[in-house]
N, C-alpha and C positions, 0 to 999 in steps of 0.2 A: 486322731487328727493332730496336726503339726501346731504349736502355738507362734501365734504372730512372733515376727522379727522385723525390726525398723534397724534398719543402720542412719546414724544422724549423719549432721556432717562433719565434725571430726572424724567419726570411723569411715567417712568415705572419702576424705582427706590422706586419711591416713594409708587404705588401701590402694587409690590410684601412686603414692607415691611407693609401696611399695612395689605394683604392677610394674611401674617405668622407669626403676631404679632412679629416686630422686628423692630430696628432703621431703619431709612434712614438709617445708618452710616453703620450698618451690612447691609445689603439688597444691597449699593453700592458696598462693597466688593465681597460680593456672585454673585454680576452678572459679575463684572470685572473678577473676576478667572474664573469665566462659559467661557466669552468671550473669553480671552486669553485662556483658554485652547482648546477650541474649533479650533480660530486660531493658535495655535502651533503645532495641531493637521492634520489639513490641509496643514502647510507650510512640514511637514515631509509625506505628499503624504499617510495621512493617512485616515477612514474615520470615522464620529461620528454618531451613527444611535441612538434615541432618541426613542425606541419602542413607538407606538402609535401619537407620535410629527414629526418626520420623519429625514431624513437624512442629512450631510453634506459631503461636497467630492471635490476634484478638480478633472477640466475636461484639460486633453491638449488640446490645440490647434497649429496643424498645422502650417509652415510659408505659408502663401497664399499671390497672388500677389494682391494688390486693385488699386485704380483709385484714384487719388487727384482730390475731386469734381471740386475745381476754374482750374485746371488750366487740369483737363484730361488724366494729364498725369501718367501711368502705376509708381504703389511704391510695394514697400516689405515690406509686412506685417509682424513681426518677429512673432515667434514661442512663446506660451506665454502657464502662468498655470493659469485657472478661477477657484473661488467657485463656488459650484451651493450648490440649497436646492429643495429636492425634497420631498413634505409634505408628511406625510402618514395617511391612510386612517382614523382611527379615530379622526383625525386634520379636513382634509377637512370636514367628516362628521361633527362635532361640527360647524364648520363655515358655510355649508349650510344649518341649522336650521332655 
C-alpha cells in the first residue's frame, strides 16, 4: 500500500508556477486571489461552479440538540453555514485513471 502524500501549499505554489512558466512570486498571488475569491464568494451565500473541476457552496445547517460525550448531558447545537465541494464528473474521471 502507497503511503499518504499531502502536497501543502508552497508545493502547490510552487508546481502551478512551474506548470505555467511563471515565478513562485506570481503563481502565489494567482492562487491567493483564486482562494479569496472563492471564499468571499461563499461568505456572500454565493456558488463557484468550476465546469469540469466541480463546485463550491455553502450548506446551512440546522440548530440541533447533541449530547456532551463526558458528561451525557443534552447541549444546543447552534445553527451554523458550512463549505462543501462537490467534484465533477471529469475531475473524478481524471482521478480514477
Amino acid at each position: 500500500m502507497q503511503e499518504d502524500q499531502t502536497m501543502n501549499k508552497t508545493e502547490l505554489i510552487a508546481a502551478v508556477a512551474e506548470k505555467a512558466s511563471i515565478s513562485k512570486k506570481e503563481s502565489e498571488v494567482v492562487i491567493n486571489a483564486a482562494l479569496d475569491t472563492i471564499i468571499d464568494s461563499l461568505k456572500n451565500d454565493e456558488k463557484v461552479q468550476l465546469v469540469g473541476f466541480g463546485s463550491f457552496e455553502t450548506k446551512h445547517r440546522a440548530e440541533r440538540t447533541g449530547r456532551n460525550p463526558k458528561t451525557k448531558e443534552s447541549i444546543t447545537i447552534a445553527a451554523s453555514k458550512v463549505p462543501t465541494f462537490k467534484a465533477g464528473k471529469a475531475f473524478k474521471d481524471a482521478v480514477a485513471e
